[in-house]
C-alpha positions in Angstrom: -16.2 9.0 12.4 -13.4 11.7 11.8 -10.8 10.6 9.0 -7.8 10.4 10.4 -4.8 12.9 8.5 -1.5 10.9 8.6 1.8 12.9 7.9 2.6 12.9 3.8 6.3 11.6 4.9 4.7 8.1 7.0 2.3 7.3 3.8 5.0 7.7 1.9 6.8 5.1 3.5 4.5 2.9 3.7 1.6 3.3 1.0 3.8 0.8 -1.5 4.1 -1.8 0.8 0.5 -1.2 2.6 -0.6 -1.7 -1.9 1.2 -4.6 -2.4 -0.7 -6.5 0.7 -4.3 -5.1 -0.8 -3.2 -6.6 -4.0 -2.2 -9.8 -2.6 -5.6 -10.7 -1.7 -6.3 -11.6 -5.3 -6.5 -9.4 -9.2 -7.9 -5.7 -7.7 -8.2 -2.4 -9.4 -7.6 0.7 -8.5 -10.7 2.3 -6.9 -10.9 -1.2 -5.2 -7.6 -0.6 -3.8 -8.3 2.8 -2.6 -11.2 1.3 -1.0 -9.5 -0.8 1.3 -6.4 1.6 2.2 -9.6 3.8 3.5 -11.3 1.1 5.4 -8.3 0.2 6.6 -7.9 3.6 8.3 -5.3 4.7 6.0 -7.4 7.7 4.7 -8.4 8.4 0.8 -5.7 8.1 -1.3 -6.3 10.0 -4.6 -5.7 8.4 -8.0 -2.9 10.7 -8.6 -1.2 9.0 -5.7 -2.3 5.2 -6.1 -1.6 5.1 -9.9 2.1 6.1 -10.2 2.4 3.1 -6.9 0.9 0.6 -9.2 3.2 1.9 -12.2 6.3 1.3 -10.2 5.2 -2.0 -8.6 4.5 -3.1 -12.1 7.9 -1.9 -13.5 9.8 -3.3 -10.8 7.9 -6.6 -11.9 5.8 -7.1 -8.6 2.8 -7.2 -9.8 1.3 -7.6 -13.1 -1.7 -5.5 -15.1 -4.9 -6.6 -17.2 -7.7 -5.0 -19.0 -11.3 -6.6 -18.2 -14.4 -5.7 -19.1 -16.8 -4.4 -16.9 -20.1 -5.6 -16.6 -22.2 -2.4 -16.9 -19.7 0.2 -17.8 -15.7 0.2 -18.6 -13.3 -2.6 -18.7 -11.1 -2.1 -15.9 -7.2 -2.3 -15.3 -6.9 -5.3 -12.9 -4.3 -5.5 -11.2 -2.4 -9.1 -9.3 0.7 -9.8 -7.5 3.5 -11.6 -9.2 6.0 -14.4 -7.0 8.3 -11.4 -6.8 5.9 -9.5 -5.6 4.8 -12.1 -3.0 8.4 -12.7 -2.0 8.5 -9.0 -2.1 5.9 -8.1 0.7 6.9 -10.7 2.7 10.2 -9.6 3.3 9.4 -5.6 3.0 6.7 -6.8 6.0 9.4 -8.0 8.1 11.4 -4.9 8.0 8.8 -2.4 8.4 7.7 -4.6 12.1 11.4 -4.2 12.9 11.8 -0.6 12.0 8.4 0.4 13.6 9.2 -1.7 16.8 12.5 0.3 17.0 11.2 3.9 16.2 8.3 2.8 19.3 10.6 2.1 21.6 13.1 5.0 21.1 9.9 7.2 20.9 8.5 5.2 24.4 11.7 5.9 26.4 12.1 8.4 28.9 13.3 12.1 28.0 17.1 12.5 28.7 18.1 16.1 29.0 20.9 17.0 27.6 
């Protein structure tokens, strides 16, 4: 299967709000996260990008960090959403449905010439 490329300025808008879903599942790190933005078609997004996301989420107090221990290797930074962050996605969710439903159907109606 061919990875698709999405345009830098669509992940952009999204990728925050596409994190704070992943994260919402339950405590997550950061290659765990990157993980399922891939699977979920969204491409590989590097650490360079994911960890500045999770820094700004954390600031803006939407989710919350811990070190753990790893079994076999290095603790980890885990990572789990806050009530702000919950209330967060759900109404960033909302909005990005009604902004994608408007951009389709501008971009689905029929070419005007000027």
């Amino acid at each position: 299967m061919v990875e698709e490329r999405w345009p830098g300025e669509w992940m952009r808008g999204v990728l925050s709000l596409c994190v704070l879903r992943v994260v919402a599942d339950g405590p997550t790190y950061g290659y765990a996260i990157a993980g399922r933005l891939a699977d979920a078609g969204l491409g590989a997004v590097k650490g360079g990008t994911l960890y500045p996301i999770l820094a700004r989420l954390e600031a803006d107090g939407l989710v919350t960090s811990s070190w753990e221990a790893g079994e076999a290797g290095p603790g980890r930074k885990f990572f789990t959403l806050t009530g702000a962050g919950a209330t967060a996605l759900g109404e960033r969710t909302e909005q990005w449905h009604a902004f994608t439903q408007r951009a389709a159907a501008l971009l689905s109606s029929p070419h005007v010439p000027a």
